[in-house]
C-alpha positions in Angstrom: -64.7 76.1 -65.5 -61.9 74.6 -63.7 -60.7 73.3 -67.0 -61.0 76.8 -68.8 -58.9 77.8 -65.6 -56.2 75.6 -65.3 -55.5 76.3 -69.3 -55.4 79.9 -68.6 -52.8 78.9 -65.8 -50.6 77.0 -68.3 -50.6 80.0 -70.7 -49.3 81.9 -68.4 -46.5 79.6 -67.5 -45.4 79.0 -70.3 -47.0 81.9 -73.3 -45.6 79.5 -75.8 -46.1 75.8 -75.3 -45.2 74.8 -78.4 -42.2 76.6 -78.8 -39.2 73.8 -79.0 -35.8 74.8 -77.3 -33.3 76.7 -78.5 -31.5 75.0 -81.7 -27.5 74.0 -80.9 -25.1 72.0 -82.7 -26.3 68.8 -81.1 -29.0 66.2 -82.6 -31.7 66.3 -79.9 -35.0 65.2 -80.2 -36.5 67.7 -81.1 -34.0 68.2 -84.5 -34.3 64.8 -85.7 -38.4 65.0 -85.2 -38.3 68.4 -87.2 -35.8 66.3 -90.0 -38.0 64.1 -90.1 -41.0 66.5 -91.0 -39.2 67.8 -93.5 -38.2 64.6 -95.4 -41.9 63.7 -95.2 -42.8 67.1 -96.6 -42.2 66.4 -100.6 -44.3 63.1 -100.6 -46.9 65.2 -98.1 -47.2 67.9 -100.7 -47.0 65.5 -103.9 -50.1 63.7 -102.6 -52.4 66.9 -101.5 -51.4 68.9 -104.9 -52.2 66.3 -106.5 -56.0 65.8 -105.0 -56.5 69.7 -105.5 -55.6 69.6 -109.3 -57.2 66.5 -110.0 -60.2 65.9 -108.0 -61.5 69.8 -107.3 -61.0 70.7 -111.0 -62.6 67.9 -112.1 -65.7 68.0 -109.5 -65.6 72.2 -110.6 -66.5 71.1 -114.3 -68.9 69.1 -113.5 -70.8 71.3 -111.5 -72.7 72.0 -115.5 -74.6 68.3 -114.7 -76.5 67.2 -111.6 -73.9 65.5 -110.0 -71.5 68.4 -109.9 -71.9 70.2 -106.7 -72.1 66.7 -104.8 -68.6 66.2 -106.3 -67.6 68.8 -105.6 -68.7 69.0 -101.8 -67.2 65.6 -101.3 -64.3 66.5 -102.6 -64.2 69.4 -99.7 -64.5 66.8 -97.4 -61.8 65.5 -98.4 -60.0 68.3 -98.4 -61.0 69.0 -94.6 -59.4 64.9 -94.3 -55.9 66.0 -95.5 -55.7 69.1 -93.3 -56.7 66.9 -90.1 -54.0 64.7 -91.4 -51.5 67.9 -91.8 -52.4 68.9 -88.4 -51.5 65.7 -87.1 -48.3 65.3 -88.4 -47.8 68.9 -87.1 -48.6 68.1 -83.7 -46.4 65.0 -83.4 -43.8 66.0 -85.2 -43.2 69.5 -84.6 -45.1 69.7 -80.8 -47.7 72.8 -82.6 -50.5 72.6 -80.1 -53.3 73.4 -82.8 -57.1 73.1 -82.1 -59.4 70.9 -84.6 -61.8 72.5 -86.2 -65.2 72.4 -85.8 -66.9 69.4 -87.7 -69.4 70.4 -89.9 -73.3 69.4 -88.6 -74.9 65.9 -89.9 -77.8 67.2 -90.1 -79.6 70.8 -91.1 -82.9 72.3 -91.1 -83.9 72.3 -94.8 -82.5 69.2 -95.5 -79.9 67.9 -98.4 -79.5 71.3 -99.9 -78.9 73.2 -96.8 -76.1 70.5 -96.0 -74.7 70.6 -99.7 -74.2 74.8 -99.6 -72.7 74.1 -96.0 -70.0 71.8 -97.5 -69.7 74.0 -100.9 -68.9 77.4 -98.5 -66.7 75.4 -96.0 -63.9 78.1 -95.0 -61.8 75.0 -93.5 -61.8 73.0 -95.8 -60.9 76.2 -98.5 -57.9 77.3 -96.4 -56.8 73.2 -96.3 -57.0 73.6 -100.7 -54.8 76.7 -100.5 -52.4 75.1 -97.9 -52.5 71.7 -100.5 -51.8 73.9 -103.8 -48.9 76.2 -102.3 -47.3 72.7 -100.7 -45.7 71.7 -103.5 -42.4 73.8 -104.2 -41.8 74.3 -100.4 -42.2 70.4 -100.1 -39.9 70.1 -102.7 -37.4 72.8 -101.6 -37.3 71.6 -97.8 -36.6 67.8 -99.1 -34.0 68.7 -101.3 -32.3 71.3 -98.7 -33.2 68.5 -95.6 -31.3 65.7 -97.6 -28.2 67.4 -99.2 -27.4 69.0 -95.2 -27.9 65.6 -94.1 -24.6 64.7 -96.4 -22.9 68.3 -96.5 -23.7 70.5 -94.2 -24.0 68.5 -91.4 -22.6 70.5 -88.1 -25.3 73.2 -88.7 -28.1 70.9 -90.1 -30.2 71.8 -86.4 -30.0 75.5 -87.5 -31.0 74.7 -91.3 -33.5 72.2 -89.9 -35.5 74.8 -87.0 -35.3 77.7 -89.8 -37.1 75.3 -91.8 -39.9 74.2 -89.9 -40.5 77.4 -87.9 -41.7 78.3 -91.7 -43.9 75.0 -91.8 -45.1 75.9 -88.1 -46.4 79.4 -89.3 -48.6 77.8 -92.3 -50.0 75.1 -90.1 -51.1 77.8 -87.3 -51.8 80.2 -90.3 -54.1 77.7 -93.0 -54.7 75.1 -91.1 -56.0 75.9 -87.6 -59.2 77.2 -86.5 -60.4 80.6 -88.7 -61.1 83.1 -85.2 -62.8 83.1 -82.0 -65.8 81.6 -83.8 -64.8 78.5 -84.9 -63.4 77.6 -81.2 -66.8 79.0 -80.0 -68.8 76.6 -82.2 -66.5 73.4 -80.9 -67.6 74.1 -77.6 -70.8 74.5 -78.0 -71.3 71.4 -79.6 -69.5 69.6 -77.0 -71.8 71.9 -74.3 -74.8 70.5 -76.6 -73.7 67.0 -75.8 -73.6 67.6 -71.9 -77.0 69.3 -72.0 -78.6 66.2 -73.9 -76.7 63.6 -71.1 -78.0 65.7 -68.5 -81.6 65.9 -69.8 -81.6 62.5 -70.3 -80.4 61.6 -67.2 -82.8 63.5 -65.8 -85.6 62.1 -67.2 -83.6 58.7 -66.0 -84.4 59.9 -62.3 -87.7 61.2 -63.1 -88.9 57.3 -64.3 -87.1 55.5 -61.5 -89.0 57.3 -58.8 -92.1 57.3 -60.1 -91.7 53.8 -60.7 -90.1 52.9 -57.0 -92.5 55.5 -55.1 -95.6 56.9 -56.2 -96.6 54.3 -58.1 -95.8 51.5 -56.3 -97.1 52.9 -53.4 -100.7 53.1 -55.4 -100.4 49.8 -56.8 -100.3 48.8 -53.2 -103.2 51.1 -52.3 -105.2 50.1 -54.9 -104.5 46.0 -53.8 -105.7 47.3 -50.7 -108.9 49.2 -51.2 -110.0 46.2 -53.4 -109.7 43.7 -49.9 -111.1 46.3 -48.3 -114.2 46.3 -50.6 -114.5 41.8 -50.4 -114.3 42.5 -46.2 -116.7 45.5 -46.3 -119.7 43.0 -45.6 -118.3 40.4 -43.7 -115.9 42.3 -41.3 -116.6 46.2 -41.3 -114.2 46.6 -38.5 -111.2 44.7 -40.3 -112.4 46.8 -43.9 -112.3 50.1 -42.0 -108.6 49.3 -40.5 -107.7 48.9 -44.2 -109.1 52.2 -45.5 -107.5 54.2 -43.0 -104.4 52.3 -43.5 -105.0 53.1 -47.1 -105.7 57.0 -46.5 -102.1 57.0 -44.6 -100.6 55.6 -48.3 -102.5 58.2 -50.5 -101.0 61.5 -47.9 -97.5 59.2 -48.8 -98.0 59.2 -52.3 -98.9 62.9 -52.5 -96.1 63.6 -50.4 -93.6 61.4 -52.6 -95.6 63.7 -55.9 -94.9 66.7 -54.0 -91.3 66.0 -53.5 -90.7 65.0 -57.0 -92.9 67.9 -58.8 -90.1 70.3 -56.5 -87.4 68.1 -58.1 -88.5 69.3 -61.2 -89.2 72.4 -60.4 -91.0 73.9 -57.7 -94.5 76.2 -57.5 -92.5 78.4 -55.1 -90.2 79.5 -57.6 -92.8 80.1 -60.6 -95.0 81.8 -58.5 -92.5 84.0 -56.2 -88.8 83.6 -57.5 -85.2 83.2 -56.2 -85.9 84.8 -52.9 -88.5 82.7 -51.5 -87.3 79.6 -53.4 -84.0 79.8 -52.2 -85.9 80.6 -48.4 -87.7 77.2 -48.3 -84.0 75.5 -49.4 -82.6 76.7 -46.6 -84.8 76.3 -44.2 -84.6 72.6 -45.0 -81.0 72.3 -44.9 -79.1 70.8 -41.6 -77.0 74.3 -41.5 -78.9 77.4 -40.7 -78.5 79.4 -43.5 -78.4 82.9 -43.9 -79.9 84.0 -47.6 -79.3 87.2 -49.4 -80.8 87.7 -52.9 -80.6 91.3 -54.0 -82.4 91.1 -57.9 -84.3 94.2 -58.7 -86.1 92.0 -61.6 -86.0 88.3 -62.4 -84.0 86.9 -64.3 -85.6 83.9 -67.7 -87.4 81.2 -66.3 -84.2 78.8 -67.8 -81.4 80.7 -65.6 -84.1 81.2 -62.4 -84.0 77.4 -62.7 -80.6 76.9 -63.1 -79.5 78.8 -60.3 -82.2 77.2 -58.0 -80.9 73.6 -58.7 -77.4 75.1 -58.5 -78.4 76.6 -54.5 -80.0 73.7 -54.0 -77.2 71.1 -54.9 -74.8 72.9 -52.8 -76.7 73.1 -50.2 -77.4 69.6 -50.2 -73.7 69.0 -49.6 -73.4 71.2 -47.1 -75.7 69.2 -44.9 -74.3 65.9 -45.7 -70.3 66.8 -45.9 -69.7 69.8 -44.8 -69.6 69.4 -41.0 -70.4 73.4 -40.9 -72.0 75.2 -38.1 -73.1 78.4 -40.4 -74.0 78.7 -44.6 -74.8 81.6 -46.4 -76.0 82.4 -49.9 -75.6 85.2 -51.6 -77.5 86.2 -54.7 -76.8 89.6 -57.0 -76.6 90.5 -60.5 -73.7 92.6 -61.9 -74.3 94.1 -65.1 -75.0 91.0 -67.8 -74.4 88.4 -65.2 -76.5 86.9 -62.0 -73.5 85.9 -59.6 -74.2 83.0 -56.6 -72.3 82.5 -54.1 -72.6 79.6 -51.1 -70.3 80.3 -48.6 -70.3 77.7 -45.3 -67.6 77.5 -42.2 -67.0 73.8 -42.6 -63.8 71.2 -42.9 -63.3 72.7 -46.6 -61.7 69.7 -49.1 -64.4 70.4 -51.8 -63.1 70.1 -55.4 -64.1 69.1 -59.0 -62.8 65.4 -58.5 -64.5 64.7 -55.3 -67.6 63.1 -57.3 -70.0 63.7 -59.6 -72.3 66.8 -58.3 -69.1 69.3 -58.1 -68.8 67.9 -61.9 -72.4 67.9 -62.9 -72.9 71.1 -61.8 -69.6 72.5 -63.4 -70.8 70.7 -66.7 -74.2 72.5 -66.3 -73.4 76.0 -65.9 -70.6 75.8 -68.7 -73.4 74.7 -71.1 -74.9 77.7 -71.1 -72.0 79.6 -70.5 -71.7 80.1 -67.1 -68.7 79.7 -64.9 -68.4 77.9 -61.2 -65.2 78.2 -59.2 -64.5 76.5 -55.9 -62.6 78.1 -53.6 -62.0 75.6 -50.8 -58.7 74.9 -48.8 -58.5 72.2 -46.1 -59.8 73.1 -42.8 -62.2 75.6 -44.4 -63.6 78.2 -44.8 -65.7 77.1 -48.4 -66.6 79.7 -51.1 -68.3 78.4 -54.3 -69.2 81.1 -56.8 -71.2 80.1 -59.6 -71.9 83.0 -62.7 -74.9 82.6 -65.1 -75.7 85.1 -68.1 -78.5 87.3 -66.8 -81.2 86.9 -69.5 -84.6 89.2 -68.8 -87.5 87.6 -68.1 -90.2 87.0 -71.1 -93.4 88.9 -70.1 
């Protein structure tokens, strides 16, 4: 969220970041990148007309035989190679900011076939053919023009030179960038894919370590000691009944330890009475008294109850150990399609993204299913955290 934010920010500052400065008679920087551009341009367009004449053609009549279509997707993926290779040259030479597009997916349900048609209806890598096939007599004109101003008319070459590749800025942002809204949305949810998969994983990570370092060592130890238990039973009753009861005290341990971590993943309180009474029992273990408001007239999916459970009780957690507050209070409402939360506590403030992982995590989490979480926490407090999940209804 904070990312999202702080780009939002930027455009605002400055609405068109890669707009260079104003061309003047001087050779800045900036001119002799955009020269160079243009000099590159006819060897640049030679080499992608070429590919799109030869290769596509070729794969096209083919497409009669088996190996046809496979041709011919490869040769789209190629095609999406060249434009990623445009794009780049775009962005260092001529400072436009333009987003990659989303990479096609390895795999597909259905298998080859699904993958091939994928490839074969590719609107990226169609757009990159276009940009390829119209290249050639712009490449052509802009080095011819480039390298006769360079000897002729060279006191207004900067003007000649921005004209130029203001044209070559337009059909980079035009052919080559993302296709809409879509495209962007399908890059970030790919990436919000990945964080999903970390965090389950991790997850799972925490799951095995404390099972491992609690419950079950603490019944490998109870089991060691009901078997000595059993050799003294005859022999020295009174030393064998010291051991059970010291092995009763580690079986109300272990279920304790079970207990904890079966809340960890997610706790009977919140399957069997939701948010309010969930979010009740996290506060009343917290350090802070905590004042909690949740004003839901239904409950939301089981998957966002859960989310914003773990989310109450992460912040929570840090209000106990770093806050330093005296009073906490969460909030809990849903307006319209959205289920806001908001932890609020009087502490020393400070909190940010980059003070650890949990702000991060949690961040991380709540964009991955396309949620928002904004910290609002100067020094010296007060601390407002508002976190925003879609509201999803409930399955019944």
């Amino acid at each position: 969220m904070t990312e999202k934010l702080l780009s939002a920010s930027a455009a605002t500052a400055d609405r068109n970041p890669d707009r260079p400065p104003p061309a003047r008679l001087a050779y800045d920087a900036h001119t002799w990148k955009e020269i160079a551009h243009l000099l590159a341009n006819l060897p640049m367009a030679l080499l992608g007309f070429v590919y799109v004449v030869t290769v596509l053609p070729t794969s096209a009549f083919l497409t009669v035989t088996v190996i046809g279509f496979p041709l011919l997707a490869a040769g789209l993926l190629g095609a999406r190679q060249l434009g990623r290779l445009e794009r780049a040259r775009a962005r260092k030479l001529l400072g436009v900011r333009v987003d990659e597009p989303s990479r096609l997916p390895v795999r597909s349900a259905g298998g080859l076939f699904p993958r091939l048609w994928m490839a074969l209806k590719d609107p990226v890598a169609w757009r990159t053919v276009l940009y390829d096939f119209i290249r050639l007599p712009w490449g052509i004109l802009t080095f011819t023009l480039t390298l006769t101003s360079l000897f002729v008319l060279w006191p207004v070459l900067p003007f000649i030179a921005r004209g130029l590749a203001n044209v070559d800025r337009a059909m980079v942002r035009g052919l080559l960038s993302p296709s809409d809204e879509l495209e962007r949305r399908i890059a970030e949810l790919e990436s919000d894919r990945g964080v999903v998969v970390d965090t389950a994983a991790a997850d799972l990570r925490r799951i095995e370590r404390d099972l491992h370092d609690g419950a079950q060592a603490r019944l490998v130890n109870l089991a060691m000691g009901l078997g000595l238990a059993k050799e003294k039973l005859l022999e020295d009753p009174d030393y064998a009944a010291a051991m059970v009861e010291e092995a009763h005290g580690e079986v109300k341990l272990a279920l304790q330890e079970l207990r904890d971590l079966a809340r960890g993943i997610h706790p009977a309180v919140l399957t069997d009475r939701g948010l309010d009474a969930a979010l009740s029992a996290v506060a009343s273990r917290c350090t802070v008294p905590v004042k909690v408001t949740v004003d839901l007239e239904y409950r939301p999916a089981e998957a966002i109850e859960g989310i914003a459970y773990f989310t109450v009780s992460e912040l929570l957690q840090n209000v106990s150990k770093h806050s330093g507050a005296k009073a906490a209070s969460v909030d809990v409402w849903r307006t319209e399609e959205r289920l806001l939360i908001q932890v609020a506590d009087d502490g020393r403030g400070g909190a940010h993204l980059d003070g650890g992982t949990g702000m991060r995590g949690l961040a991380e989490r709540l964009d991955a299913v396309d949620g928002l979480f904004v910290i609002d926490s100067p020094s010296g407090g007060p601390t407002v955290i508002t976190a925003e999940l879609p509201w999803r209804d409930r399955q019944r």
